[in-house]
ZAVEXMI-145556 format. One line per 5 residues: number of its first residue (from 1); for each residue x, y, z of C-alpha. Coordinates in steps of 0.001 Angstrom, whole numbers. Layout:
<sites>
NUM) X,Y,Z ~ ...
</sites>
This chain:
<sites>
1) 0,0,0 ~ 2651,2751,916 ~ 4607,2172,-2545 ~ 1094,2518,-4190 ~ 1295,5621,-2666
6) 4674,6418,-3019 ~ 4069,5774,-6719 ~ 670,7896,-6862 ~ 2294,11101,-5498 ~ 5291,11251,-7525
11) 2820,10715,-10532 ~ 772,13701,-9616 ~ 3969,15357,-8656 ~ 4870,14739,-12445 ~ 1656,15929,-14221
16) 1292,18723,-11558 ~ 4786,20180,-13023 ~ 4284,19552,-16546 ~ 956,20813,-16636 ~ 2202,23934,-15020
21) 5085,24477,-17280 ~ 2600,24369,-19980 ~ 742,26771,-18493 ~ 3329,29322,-17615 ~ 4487,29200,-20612
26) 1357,30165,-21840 ~ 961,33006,-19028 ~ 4175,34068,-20511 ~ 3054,34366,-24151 ~ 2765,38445,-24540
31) 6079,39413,-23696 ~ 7199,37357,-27106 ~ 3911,38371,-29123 ~ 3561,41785,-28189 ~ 7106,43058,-28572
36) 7248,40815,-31828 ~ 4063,42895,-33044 ~ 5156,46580,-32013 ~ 8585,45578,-33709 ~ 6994,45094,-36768
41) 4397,47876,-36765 ~ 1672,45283,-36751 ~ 279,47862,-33432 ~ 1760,51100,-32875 ~ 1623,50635,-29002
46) 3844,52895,-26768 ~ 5509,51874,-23514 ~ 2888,52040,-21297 ~ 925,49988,-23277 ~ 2773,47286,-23861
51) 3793,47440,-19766 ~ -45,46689,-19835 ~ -349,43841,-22106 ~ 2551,42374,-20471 ~ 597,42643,-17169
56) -2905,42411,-17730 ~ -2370,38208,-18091 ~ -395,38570,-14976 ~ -3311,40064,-13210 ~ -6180,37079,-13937
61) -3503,35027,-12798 ~ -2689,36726,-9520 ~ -6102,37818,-8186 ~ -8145,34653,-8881 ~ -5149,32461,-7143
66) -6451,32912,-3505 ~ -9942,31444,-5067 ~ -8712,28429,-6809 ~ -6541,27509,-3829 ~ -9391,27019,-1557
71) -11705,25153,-4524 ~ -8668,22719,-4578 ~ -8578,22273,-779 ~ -12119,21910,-1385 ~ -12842,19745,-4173
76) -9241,18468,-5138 ~ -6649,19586,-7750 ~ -7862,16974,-10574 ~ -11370,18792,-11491 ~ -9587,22126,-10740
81) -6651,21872,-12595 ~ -8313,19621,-15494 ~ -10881,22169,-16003 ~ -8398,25170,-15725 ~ -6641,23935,-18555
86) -9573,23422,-20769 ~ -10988,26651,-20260 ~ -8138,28737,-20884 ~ -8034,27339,-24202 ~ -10764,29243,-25489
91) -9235,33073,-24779 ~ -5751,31729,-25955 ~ -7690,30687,-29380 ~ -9801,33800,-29331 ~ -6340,35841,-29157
96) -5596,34754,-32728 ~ -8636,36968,-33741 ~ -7665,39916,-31764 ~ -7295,43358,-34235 ~ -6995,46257,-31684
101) -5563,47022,-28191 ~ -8717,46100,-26158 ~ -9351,42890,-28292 ~ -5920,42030,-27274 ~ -6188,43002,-23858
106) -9456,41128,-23170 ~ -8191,37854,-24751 ~ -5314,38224,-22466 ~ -7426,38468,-19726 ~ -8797,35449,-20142
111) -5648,33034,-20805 ~ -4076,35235,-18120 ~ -6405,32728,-15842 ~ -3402,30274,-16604 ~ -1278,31812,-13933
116) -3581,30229,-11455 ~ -2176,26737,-12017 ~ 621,27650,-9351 ~ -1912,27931,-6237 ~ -3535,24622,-7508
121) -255,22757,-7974 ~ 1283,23936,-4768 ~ -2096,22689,-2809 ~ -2568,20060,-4588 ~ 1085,18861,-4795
126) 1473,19184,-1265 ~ -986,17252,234 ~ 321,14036,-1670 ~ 3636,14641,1071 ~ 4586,14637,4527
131) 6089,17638,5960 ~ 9950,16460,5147 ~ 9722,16284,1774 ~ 7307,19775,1614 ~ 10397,21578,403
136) 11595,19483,-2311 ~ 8254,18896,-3498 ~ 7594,21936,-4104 ~ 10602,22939,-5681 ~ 9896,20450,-8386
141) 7099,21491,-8809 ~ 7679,25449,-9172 ~ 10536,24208,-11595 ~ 7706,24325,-13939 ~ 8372,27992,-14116
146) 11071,27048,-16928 ~ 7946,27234,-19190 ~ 8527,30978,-19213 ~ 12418,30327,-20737 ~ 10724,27339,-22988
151) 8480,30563,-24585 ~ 11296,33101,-24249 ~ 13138,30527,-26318 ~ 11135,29064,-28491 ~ 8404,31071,-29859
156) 10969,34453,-31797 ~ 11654,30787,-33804 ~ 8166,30316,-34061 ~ 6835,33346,-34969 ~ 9984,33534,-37732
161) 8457,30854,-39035 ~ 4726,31011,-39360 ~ 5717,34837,-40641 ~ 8096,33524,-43302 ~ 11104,35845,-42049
166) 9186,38622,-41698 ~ 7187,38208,-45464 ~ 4086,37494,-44170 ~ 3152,38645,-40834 ~ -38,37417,-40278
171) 1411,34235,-39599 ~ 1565,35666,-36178 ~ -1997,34809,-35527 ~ -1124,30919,-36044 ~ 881,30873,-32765
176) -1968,31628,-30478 ~ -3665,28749,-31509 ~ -878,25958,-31313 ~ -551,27341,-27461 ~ -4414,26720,-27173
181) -4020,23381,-28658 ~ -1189,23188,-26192 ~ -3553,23933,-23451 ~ -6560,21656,-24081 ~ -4376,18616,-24614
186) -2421,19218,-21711 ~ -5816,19320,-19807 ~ -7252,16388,-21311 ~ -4037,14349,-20304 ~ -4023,15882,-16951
191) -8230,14581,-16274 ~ -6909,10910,-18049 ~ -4228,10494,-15797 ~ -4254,11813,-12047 ~ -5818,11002,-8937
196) -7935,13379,-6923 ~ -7096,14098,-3463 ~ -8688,16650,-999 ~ -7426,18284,2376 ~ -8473,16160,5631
201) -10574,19479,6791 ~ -14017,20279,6937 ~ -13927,23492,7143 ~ -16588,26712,5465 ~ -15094,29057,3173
206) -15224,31361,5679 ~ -13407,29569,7978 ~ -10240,28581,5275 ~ -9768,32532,5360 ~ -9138,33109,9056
211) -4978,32666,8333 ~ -5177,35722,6300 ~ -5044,37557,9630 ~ -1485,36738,10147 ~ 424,39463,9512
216) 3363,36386,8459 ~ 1481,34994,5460 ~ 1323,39242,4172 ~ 5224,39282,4729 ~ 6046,36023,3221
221) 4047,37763,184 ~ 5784,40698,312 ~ 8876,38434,-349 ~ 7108,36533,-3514 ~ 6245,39692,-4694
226) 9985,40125,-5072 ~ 10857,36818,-5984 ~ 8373,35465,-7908 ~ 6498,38559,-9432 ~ 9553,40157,-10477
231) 10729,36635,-12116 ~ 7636,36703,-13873 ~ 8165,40271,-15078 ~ 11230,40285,-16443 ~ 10690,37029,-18015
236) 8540,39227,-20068 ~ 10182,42604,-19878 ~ 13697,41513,-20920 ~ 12793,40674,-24327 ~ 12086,44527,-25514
241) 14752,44928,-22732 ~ 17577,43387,-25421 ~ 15758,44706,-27986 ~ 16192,48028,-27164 ~ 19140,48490,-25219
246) 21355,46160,-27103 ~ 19745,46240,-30569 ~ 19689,42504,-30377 ~ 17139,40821,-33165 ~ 13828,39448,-31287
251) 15420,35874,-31759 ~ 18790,36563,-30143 ~ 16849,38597,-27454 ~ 14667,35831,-26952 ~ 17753,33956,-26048
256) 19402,35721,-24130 ~ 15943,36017,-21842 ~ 15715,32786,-21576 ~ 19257,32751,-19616 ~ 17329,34567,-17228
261) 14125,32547,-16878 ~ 15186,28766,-17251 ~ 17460,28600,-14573 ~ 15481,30165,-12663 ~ 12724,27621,-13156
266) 14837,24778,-12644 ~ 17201,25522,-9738 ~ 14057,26176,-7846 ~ 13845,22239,-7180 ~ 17366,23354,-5890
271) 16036,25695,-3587 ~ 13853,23509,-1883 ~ 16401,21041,-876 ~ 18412,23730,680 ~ 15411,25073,2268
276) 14917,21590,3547 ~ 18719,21120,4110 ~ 19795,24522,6283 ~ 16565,26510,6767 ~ 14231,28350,5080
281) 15051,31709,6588 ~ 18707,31164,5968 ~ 18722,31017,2528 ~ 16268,34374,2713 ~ 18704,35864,4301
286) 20965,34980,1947 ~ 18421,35518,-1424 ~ 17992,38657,-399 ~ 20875,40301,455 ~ 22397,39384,-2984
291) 19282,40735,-4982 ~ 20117,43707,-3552 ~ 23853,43844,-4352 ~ 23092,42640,-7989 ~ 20035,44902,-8450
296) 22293,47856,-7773 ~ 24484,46947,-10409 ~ 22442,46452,-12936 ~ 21012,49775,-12286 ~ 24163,51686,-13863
301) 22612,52522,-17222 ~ 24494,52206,-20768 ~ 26197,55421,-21041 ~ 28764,58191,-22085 ~ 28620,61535,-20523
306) 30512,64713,-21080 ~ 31727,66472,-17944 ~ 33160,69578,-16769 ~ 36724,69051,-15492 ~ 39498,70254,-14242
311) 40491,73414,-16053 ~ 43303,76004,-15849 ~ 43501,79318,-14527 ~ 46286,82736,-14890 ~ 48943,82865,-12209
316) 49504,86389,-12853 ~ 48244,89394,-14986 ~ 49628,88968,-19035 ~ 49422,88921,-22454 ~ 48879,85589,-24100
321) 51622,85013,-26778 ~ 50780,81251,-27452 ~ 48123,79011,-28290 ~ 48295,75332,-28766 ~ 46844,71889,-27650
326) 49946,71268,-25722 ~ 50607,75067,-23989 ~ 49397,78224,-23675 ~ 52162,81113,-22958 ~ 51185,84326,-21150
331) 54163,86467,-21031 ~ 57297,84216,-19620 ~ 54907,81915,-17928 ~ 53849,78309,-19828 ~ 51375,76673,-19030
336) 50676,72786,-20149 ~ 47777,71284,-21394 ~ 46735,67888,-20771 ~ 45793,66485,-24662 ~ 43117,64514,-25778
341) 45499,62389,-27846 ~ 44593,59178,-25016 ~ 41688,59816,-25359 ~ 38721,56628,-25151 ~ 38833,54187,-27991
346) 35205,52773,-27219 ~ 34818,49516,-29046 ~ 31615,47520,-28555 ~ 33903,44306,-29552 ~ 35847,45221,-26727
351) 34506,44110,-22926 ~ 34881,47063,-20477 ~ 33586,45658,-16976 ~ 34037,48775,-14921 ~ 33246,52605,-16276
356) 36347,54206,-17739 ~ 36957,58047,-18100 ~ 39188,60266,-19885 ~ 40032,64121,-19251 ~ 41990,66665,-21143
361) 42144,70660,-21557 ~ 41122,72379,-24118 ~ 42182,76541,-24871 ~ 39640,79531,-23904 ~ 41656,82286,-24554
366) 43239,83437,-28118 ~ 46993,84451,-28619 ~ 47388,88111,-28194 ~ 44777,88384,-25598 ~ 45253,90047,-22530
371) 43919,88209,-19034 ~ 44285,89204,-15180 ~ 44949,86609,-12556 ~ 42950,83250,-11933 ~ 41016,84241,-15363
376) 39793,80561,-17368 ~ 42658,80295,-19801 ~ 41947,76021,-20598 ~ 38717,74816,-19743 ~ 38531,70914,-18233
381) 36402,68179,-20239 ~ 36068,64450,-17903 ~ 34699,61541,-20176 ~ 32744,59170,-18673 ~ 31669,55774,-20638
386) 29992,52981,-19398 ~ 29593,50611,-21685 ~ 26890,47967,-19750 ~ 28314,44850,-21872 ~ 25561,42858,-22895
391) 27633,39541,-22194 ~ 28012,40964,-18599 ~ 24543,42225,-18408 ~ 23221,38737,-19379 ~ 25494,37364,-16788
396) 23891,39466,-13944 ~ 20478,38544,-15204 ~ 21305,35005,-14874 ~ 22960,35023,-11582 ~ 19697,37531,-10254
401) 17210,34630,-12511 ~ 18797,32269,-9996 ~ 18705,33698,-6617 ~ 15081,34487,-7203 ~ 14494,30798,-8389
406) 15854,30014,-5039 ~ 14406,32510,-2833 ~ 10756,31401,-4789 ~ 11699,28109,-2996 ~ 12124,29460,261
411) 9270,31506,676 ~ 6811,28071,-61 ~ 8759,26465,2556 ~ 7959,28505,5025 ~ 4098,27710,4643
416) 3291,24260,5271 ~ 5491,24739,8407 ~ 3166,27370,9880 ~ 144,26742,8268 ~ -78,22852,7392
421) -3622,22400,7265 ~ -4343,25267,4958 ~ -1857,25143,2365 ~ -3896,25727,58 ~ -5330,29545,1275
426) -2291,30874,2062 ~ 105,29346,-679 ~ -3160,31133,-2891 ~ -2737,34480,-1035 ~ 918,34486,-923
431) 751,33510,-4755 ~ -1825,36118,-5290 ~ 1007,38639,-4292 ~ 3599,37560,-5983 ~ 1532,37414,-9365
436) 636,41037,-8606 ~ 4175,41715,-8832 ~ 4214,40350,-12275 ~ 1347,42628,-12804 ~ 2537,45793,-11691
441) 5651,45185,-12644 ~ 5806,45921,-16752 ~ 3624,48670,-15846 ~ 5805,50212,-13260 ~ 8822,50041,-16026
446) 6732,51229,-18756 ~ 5617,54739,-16726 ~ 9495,54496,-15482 ~ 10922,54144,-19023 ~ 8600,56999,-20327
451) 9338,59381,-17650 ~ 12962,59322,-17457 ~ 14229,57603,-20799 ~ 16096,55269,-19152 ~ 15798,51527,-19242
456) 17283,50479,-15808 ~ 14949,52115,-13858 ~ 13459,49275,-13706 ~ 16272,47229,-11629 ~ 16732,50912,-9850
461) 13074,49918,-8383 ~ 14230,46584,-7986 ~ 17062,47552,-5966 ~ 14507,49604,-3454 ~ 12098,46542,-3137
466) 15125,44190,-2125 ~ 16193,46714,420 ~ 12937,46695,1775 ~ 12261,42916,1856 ~ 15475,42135,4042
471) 14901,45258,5975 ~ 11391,43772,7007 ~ 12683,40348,7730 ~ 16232,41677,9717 ~ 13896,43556,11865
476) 10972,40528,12309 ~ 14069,37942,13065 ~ 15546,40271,15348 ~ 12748,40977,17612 ~ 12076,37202,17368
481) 15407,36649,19128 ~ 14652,38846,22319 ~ 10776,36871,22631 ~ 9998,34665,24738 ~ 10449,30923,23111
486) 7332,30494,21335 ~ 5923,33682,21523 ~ 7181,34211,17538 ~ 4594,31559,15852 ~ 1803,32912,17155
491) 2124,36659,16510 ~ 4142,37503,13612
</sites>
């Protein structure tokens, strides 16, 4: 009987993550489509409105999550999940129609519904396990989130394709419809296939809400929000990210996106086990503090500024006699100038990790001309280039894709700890914000882009989040450590 069992939840375990891979990469769809469409002039759409395309599937998937985790405590992932899939079919299909920003938007409202799969997985995943294996569990399971790098990857090729290179480009409206076939398969298989299993409890509706008054389960979201919602984001976000910044072609940016976004979905079974192996809050600690050391990195925008520098003034009152790059004479006194011969040679072939800056002097003052003590005779010009390698930049976005893989890890650990018996509610609520984060976030960097210009406001924002998150918990563990033993589980 127990291998029986052992067998049935490592089965569900398995269709629970490949259904959600399917399904986030789904979710994931518009941050490929829409950039691919604006790039071409299909839909002259702005920033801000793509930052809403991006995050209007987000949305669906983030505010119905609290919902469908307590219908799968309820009634059991198999009719939840089966039916998700099924449904969400029909807007992906519908999107192939779509000729106008709110056609568009509405559609992606409604396969936006996909991003609910996480709350049902995560319930229904772990109720199939005891308490030691919570944390690797689940970090299979979330390593569905690779679906977002198997889009990222995959559908620039796609959309290449069904658009013959670019000669026919409404081929686009063919890859809408392979992800709905995509969908209802993957929810017939998923109905075919499982078993059903429900939480022990017989609680009311009203009664599965009461851990939402925990001010923990509104923290631990806080964190998601970072982790998860930002992962979700920029799985979308760094595709006109390359685009733009780099000049990359949709293809190649698609690539280089999907460094950020597969490992992320993967190493997340990673994060588990270390969850499970040194702590949960350990590795927070430890997520954390290095989102906030990349994030300010990545902040530093590509770019070259001109500067004011340090010039040269008159020693004494007299007539300037000579003029060159090198000197300026004014009366017996010479004074050298530093040339602009060394100047930068900025090659994009060429990696430059750190800034670099040049400074020289260049003449004011004419030969002949008369000038009285500490008068400007060579003003200063400083250089400043940063050149933001792309290589280096998709390094950083891979290391930051990882940490957040992890960290998306260690947040779920910390719930079926404190709140075994409804997983389900507050894995939904916690999920809920952490999809908002995916929500907000394009649309945050699209009114951030059009305000200032500049495209790493975005991990500028980042940076501030990160500092708040391990501010929070610092400040929670701290206090923790001067309570009474005990005293933390029931009042934070």
């Amino acid at each position: 009987m127990q291998t029986e069992v052992t067998f049935r939840s490592h089965k569900t375990l398995f269709f629970n993550a490949l259904a959600f891979t399917v399904c986030f990469a789904a979710w994931m769809l518009n941050g490929v489509l829409v950039t691919f469409l604006v790039d071409n002039q299909i839909f002259s759409w702005g920033p801000v409105e793509i930052g809403w395309l991006m995050g209007i599937p987000v949305l669906t998937g983030s505010i119905f999550r609290l919902p469908a985790g307590m219908l799968t405590d309820k009634f059991g992932g198999k009719p939840v999940y089966g039916l998700l899939l099924v449904l969400c079919a029909i807007p992906m299909y519908l999107l192939s129609q779509a000729n106008s920003f709110y056609s568009f938007a509405l559609c992606s409202f409604g396969f936006g519904l996909t991003g609910v799969s996480f709350a049902i997985g995560i319930a229904f995943t772990s109720v199939w396990y005891p308490k030691r294996w919570q944390g690797t569990a689940l970090g299979i399971f979330g390593a569905g989130n690779a679906g977002a790098a198997l889009t990222t990857l995959l559908a620039p090729t796609l959309l290449k394709l069904l658009t013959n290179e670019g000669t026919y480009l409404e081929g686009w409206r063919m890859l809408p419809k392979i992800y709905a076939a995509g969908l209802l398969g993957m929810g017939i298989v998923f109905l075919l296939f499982t078993n059903n299993k429900k939480t022990a409890h017989k609680r009311t509706f009203r009664e599965m809400l009461h851990p939402l008054k925990s001010i923990r389960v509104w923290r631990f979201g806080f964190y998601y929000f970072l982790v998860f919602g930002m992962f979700v984001a920029f799985s979308q976000w760094l595709v006109p990210y390359f685009v733009n910044v780099y000049s990359l072609s949709l293809v190649t940016a698609g690539m280089f996106a999907s460094l950020f976004s597969f490992p992320s979905g993967v190493i997340r079974a990673v994060g588990g086990w270390m969850s499970d192996h040194w702590g949960a809050r350990r590795i927070m600690y430890w997520v954390l503090g290095s989102s906030v050391l990349i994030c300010l990195m990545m902040s530093v925008p590509k770019m070259e500024i001109f500067s004011p520098g340090k010039g040269i003034m008159a020693k004494r009152n007299g007539k300037v006699s000579l003029v060159s790059p090198q000197l300026i004479r004014v009366g017996n006194q010479d004074y050298s100038l530093k040339s602009k011969s060394n100047g930068l040679r900025i090659s994009e072939d060429k990696i430059l990790i750190f800034p670099v800056k040049d400074s020289w002097q260049e003449p004011v003052v004419k030969a002949g001309e008369t000038v009285v003590k500490k008068q400007l005779l060579a003003k200063g010009v400083t250089h400043i280039y940063f050149q933001a390698n792309v290589w280096i930049f998709a390094v950083l976005a891979l290391l930051i894709g990882s940490i957040w893989g992890i960290g998306k890890a260690a947040v779920y650990k910390h719930i079926p700890d404190y709140f075994p018996e409804e997983v389900g509610v507050v894995g939904g609520m916690v999920g809920l914000l952490g999809g908002l984060g995916g929500f907000f976030g394009p649309v945050i960097f699209g009114y951030l882009l059009q305000g200032t210009g500049l495209w790493s406001t975005c991990w500028m924002f980042l940076f501030l989040v990160s500092l708040a998150c391990i501010l929070w918990m610092h400040r929670v563990v701290k206090k923790m450590s001067i309570l009474p033993s005990g005293f933390e589980k029931s009042s934070k």
